[in-house]
RODO-2510 file (C-alpha; in nm, 4 decimals, decimal comma):
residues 357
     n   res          X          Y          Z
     1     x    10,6492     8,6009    11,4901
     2     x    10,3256     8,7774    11,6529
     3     x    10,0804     8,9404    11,3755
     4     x    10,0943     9,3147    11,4860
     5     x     9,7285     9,4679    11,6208
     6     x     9,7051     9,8005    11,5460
     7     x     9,4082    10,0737    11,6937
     8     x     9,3311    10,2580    11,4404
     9     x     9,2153    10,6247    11,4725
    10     x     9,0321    10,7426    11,1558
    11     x     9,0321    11,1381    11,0769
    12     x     8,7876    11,2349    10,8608
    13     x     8,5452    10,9523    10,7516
    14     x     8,4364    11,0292    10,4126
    15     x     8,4042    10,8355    10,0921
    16     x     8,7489    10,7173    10,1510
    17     x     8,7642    10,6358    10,5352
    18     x     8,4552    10,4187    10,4745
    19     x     8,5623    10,2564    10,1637
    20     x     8,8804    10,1920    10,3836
    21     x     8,7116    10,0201    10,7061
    22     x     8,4614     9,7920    10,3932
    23     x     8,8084     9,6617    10,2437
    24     x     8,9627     9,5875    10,5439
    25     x     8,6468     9,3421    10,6365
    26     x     8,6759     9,2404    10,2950
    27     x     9,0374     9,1555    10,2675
    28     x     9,1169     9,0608    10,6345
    29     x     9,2301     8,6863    10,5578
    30     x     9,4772     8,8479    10,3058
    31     x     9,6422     9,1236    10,5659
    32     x     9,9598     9,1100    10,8006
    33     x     9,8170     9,2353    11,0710
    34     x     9,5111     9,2622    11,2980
    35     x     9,2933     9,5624    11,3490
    36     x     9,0471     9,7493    11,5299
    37     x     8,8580    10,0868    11,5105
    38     x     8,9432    10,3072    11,8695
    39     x     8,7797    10,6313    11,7173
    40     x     8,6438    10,8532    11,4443
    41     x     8,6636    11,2061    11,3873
    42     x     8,4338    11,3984    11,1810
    43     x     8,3745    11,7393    11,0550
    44     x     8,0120    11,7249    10,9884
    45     x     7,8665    11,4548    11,1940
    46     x     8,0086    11,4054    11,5357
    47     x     8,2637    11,1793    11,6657
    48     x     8,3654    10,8425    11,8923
    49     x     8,6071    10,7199    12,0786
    50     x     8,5980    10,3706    12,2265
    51     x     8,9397    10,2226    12,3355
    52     x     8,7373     9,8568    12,2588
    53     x     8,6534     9,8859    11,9123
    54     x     8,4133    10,1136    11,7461
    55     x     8,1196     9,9594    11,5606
    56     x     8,2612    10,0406    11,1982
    57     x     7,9595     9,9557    11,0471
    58     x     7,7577    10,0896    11,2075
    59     x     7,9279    10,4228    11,1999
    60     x     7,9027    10,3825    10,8489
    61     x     7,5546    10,3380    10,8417
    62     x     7,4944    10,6396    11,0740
    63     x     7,7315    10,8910    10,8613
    64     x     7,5724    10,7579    10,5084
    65     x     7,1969    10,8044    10,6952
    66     x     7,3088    11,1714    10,8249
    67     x     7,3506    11,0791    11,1756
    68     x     7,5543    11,1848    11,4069
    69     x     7,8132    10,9275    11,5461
    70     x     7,7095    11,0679    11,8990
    71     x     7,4411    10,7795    11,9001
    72     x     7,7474    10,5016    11,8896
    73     x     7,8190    10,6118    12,3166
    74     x     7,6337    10,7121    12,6001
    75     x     7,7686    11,0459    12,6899
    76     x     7,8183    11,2196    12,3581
    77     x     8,1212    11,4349    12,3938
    78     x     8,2326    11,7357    12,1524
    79     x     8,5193    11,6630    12,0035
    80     x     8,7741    11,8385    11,6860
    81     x     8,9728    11,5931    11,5467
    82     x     9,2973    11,6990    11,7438
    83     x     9,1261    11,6430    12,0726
    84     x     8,9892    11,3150    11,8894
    85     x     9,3535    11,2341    11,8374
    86     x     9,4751    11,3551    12,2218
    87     x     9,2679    11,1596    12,3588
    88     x     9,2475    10,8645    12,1920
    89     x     9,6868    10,8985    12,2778
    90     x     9,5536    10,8749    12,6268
    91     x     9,3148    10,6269    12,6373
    92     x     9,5891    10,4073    12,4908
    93     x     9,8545    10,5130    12,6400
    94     x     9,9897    10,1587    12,5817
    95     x     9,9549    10,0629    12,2329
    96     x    10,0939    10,4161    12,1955
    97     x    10,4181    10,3584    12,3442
    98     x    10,4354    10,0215    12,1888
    99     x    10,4083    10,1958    11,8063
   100     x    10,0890    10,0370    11,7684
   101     x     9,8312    10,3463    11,7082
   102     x     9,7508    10,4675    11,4164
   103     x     9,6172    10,7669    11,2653
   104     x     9,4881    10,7948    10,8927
   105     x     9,3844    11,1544    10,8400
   106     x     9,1467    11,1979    10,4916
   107     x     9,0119    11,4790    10,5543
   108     x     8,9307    11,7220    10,2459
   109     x     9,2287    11,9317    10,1211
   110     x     9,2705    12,2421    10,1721
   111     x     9,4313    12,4443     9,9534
   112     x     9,5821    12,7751    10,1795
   113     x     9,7360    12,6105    10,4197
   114     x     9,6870    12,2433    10,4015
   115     x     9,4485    12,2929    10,7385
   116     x     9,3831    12,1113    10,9296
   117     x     9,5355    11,8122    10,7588
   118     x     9,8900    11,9210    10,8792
   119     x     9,8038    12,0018    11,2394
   120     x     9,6340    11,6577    11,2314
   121     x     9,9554    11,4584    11,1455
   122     x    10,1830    11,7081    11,3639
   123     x     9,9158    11,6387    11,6803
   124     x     9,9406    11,2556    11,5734
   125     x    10,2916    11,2501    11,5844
   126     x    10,3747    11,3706    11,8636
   127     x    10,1393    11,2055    12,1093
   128     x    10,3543    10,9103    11,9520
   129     x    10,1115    10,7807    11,6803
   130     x    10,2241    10,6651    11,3502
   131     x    10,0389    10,8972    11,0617
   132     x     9,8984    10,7275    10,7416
   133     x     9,6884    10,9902    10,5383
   134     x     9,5583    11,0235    10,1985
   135     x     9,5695    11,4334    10,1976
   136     x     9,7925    11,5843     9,9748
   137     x     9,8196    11,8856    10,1886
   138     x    10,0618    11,7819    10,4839
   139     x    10,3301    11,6884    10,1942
   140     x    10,2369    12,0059     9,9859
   141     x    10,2999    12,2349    10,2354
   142     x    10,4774    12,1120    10,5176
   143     x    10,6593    11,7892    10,4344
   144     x    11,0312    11,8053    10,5387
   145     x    10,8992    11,9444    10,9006
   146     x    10,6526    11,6480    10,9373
   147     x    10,9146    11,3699    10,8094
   148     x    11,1848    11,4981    11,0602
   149     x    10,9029    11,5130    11,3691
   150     x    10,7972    11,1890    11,2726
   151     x    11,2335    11,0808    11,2795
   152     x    11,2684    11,2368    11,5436
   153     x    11,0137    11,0859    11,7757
   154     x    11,0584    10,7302    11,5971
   155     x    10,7251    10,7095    11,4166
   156     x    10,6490    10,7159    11,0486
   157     x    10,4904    10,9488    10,8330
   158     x    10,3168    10,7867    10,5181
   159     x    10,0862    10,9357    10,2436
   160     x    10,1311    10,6795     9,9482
   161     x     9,7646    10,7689     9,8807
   162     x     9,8289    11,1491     9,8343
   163     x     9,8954    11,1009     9,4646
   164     x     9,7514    10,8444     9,1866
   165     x     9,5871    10,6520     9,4583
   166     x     9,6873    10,2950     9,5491
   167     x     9,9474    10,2785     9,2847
   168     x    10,3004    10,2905     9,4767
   169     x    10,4410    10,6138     9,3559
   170     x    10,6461    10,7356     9,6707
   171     x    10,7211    10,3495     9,7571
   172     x    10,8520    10,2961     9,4408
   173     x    11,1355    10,5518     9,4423
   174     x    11,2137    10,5496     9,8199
   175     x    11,2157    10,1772     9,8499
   176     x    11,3121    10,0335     9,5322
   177     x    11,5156    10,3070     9,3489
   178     x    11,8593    10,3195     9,5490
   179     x    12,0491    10,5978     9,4363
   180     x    11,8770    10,7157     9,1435
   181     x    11,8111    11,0819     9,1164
   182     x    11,4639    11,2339     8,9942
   183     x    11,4956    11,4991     8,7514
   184     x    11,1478    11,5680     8,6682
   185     x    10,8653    11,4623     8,5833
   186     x    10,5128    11,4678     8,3736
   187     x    10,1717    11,3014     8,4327
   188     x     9,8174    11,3326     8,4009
   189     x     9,7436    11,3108     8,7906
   190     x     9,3983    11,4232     8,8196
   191     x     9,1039    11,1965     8,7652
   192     x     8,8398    11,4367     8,7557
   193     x     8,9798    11,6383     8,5121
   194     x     9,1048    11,3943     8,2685
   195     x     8,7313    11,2298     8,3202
   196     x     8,5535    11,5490     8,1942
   197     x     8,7837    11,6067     7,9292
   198     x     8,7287    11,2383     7,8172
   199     x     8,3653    11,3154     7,8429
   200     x     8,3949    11,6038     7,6101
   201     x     8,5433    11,4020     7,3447
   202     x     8,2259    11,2250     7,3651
   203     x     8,0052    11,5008     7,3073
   204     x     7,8915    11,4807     7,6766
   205     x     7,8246    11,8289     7,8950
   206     x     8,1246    11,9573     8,1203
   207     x     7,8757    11,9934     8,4280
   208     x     7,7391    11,6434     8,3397
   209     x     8,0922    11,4984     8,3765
   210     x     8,2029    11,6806     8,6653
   211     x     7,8172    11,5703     8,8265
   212     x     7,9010    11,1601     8,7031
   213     x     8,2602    11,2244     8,9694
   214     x     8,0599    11,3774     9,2319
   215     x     7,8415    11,0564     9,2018
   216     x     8,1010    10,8570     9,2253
   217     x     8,2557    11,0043     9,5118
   218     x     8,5515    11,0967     9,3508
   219     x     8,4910    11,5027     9,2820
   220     x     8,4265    11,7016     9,6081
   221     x     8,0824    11,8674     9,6390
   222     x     8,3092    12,1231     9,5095
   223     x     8,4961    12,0556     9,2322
   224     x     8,6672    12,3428     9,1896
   225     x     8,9887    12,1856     9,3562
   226     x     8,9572    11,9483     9,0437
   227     x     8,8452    12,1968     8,8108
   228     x     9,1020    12,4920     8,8244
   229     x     9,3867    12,2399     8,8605
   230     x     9,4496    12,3464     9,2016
   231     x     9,4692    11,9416     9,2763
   232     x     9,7501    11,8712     9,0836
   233     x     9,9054    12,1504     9,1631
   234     x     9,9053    12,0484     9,5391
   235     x    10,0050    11,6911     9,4206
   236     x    10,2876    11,8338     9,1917
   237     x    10,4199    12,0072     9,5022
   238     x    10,3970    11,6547     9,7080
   239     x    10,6215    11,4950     9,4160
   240     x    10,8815    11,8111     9,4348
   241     x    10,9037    11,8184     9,7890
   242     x    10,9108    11,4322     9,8215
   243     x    11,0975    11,2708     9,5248
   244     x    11,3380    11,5974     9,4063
   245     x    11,4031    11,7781     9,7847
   246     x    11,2569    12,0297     9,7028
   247     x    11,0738    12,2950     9,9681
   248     x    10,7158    12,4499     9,7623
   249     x    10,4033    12,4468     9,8137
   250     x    10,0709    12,4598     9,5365
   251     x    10,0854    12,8163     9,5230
   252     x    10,4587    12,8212     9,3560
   253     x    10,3348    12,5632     9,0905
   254     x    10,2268    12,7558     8,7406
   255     x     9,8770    12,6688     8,7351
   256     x     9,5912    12,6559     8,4770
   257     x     9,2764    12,4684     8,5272
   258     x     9,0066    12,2716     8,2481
   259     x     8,7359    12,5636     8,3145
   260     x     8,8212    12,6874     8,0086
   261     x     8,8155    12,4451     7,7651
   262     x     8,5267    12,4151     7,5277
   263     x     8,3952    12,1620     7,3058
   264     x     8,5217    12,3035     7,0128
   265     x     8,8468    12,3462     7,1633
   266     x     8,8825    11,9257     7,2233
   267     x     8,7472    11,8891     6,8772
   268     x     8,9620    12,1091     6,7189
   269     x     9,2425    11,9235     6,8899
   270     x     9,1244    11,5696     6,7520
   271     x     9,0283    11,6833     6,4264
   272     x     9,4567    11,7438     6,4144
   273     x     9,4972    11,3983     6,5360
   274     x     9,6167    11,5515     6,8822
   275     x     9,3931    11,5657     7,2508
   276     x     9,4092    11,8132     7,5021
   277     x     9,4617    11,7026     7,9025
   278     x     9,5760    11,8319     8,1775
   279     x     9,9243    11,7470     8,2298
   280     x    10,1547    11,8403     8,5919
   281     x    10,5400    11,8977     8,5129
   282     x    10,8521    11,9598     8,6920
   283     x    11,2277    11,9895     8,5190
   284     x    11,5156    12,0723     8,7300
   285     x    11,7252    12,3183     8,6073
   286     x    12,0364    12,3912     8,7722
   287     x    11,9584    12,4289     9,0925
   288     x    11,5958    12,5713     9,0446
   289     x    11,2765    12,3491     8,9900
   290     x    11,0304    12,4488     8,7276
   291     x    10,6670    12,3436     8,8031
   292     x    10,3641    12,3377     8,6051
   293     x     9,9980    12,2556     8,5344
   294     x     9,8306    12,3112     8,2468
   295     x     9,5974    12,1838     7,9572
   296     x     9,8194    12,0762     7,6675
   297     x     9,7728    11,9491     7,3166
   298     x     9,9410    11,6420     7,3259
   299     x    10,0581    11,4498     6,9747
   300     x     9,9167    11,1101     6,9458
   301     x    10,2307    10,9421     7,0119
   302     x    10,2651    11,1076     7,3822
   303     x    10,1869    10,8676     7,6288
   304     x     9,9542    11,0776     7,8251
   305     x     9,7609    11,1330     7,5470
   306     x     9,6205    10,7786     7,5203
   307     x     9,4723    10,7806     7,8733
   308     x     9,0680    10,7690     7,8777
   309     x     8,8645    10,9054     8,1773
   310     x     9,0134    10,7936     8,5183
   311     x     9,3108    10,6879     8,3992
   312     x     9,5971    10,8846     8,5538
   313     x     9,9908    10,8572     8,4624
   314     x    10,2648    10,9616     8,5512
   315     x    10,6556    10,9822     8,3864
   316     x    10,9786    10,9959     8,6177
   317     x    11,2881    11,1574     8,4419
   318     x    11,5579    10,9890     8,6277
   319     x    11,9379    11,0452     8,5939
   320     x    12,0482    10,6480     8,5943
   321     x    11,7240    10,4179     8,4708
   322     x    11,5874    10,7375     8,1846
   323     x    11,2264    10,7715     8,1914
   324     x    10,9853    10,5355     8,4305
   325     x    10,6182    10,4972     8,3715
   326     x    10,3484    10,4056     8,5831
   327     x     9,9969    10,3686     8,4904
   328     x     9,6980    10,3638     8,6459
   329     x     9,4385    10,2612     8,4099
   330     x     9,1361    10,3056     8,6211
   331     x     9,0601    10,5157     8,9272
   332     x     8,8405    10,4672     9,2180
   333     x     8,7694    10,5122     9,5946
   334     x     8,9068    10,1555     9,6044
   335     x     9,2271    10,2395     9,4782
   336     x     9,2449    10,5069     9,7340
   337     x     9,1627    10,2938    10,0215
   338     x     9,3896    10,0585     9,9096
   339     x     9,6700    10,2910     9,9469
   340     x     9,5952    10,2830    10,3262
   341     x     9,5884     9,9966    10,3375
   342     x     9,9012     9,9393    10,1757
   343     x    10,0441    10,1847    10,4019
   344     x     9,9495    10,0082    10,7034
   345     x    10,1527     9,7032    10,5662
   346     x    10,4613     9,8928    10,6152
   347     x    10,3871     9,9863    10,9357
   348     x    10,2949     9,6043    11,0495
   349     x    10,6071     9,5486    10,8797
   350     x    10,8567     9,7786    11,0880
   351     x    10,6467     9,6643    11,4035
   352     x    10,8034     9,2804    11,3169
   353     x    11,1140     9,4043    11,2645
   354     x    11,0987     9,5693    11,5769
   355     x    11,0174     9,2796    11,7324
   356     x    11,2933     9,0498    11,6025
   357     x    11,5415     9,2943    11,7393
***
């Protein structure tokens, strides 16, 4: 059976989409399929489209230097990342109709409309690309629409990377779980957050915290996303929509951010043997889902209140199996990549089933 080569069309190539193109060099011995770079899209600094192979590293180079990736071709073209994703349909029109292109859309989230994240994967699919992204916005705000495009056109729509990073959240239940219903659930889901509120513990500055994640590359220049919870609300709306059918987006999830929380706040909370994070929720009742985000006081014997700066977790309340956990204990861009990678597995693997038809 032939090993799948997929052109790969990279929207948005920030921390994560070059983290993503490093760990593919550095795991490519280890991966089910073969893979080149057609083009890259970026908001800030240009973009290129070779149907050969882009120079990955040296794109990566360019965009960490502040250089446009105009210098990678000889006619520099203007280009938004849905013309980016037109073209690059045309230019391989082949591997196209063969399943074989690939978009993975990370741009930043935005938290109106999930714009232009959603137009990306809705362009993508329909010029017959399968969509891999890591934005929490296309499943926040417009995911049933998106999955039945993507059915309809015979392409697949994938965003395990949307929530708790490379850790197979959406996998888990859609691929392993036959049958079981998800009733709710509650996690700490934000690293950022859970980060600064670690930090505080410590007797370290909010703004110092929040400025260690924006080092890292894991807090946006700004964190307010992070901050005022409005992440985990947009990845509490991903889980509804996905895992319990339901239809909201982040601005129906009850929502209070970390901004508030002082020092004396955490240590009044440890001095009574509890600790305060932020902590995404969802019950179904009836046939209405409940949805929250908020700081809590948790006891010491709650699960979530055990995990340390980027560790994330999260609880499924299932009908059949009770209550699943899955922990993450550390977070970083790697993880995130990862899930792309992970991602593109699946894809390779539907490409060999294809083939064995």
């Amino acid at each position: 059976m032939t090993t799948p080569d997929l052109a790969l069309v990279l929207v948005g190539f920030g921390h994560v989409g070059r983290r993503f193109v490093r760990l593919l060099n550095e795991i490519g011995d280890r991966l089910d399929f073969d893979w080149r770079v057609v083009a890259i899209s970026t908001r800030h600094h240009g973009s290129v489209l070779d149907p050969d192979g882009v120079d990955v590293v040296r794109a990566s180079a360019l965009v960490e230097e502040n250089h446009s990736l105009d210098r990678l071709q000889a006619e520099p073209v203007e280009r938004s990342g849905i013309d980016v994703i037109r073209q690059s349909a045309q230019a391989l029109a082949d591997e196209a109709a063969e399943g074989r292109l690939v978009c993975l859309e990370s741009t930043v989230l935005d938290i109106d409309r999930g714009e232009p994240a959603t137009s990306h994967v809705r362009a993508a699919l329909e010029a017959q690309m399968h969509v891999v992204t890591v934005n929490k916005g296309p499943a926040a705000f417009a995911y049933h629409e998106l999955e039945a495009l993507a059915e309809a056109v015979d392409r697949v729509f994938f965003f395990e990377g949307a929530v708790m990073d490379g850790i197979p959240v959406f996998n888990l239940v859609r691929e392993t779980l036959p049958a079981v219903r998800i009733d709710g659930f509650r996690g700490v889901i934000n690293t950022t957050s859970n980060f600064v509120l670690s930090a505080l513990e410590r007797g370290q500055p909010f703004d110092d915290a929040v400025r260690e994640m924006q080092a890292r590359g894991i807090a946006e220049a700004d964190p307010s996303l992070d901050i005022d919870g409005w992440d985990a609300a947009a990845k509490t709306a991903a889980l509804v929509n996905v895992l319990m059918a339901g239809a909201i987006t982040p601005h129906q999830v009850a929502r209070t951010g970390i901004g508030d929380v002082k020092p004396a706040d955490v240590a009044a909370a440890i001095a009574r043997g509890r600790r305060i994070r932020l902590v995404a929720s969802a019950t179904r009742q009836g046939g209405s889902i409940t949805t929250r985000v908020e700081p809590e006081m948790l006891a010491a014997r709650d699960p979530l209140a055990n995990l340390e700066d980027t560790e994330n977790a999260l609880y499924l309340i299932t009908d059949l199996l009770g209550e699943i956990g899955i922990v993450q204990r550390e977070g970083t861009l790697t993880q995130t990549a990862y899930a792309l990678v992970t991602d593109l597995s699946r894809i390779s693997q539907r490409l060999r089933e294809w083939d064995a038809r």
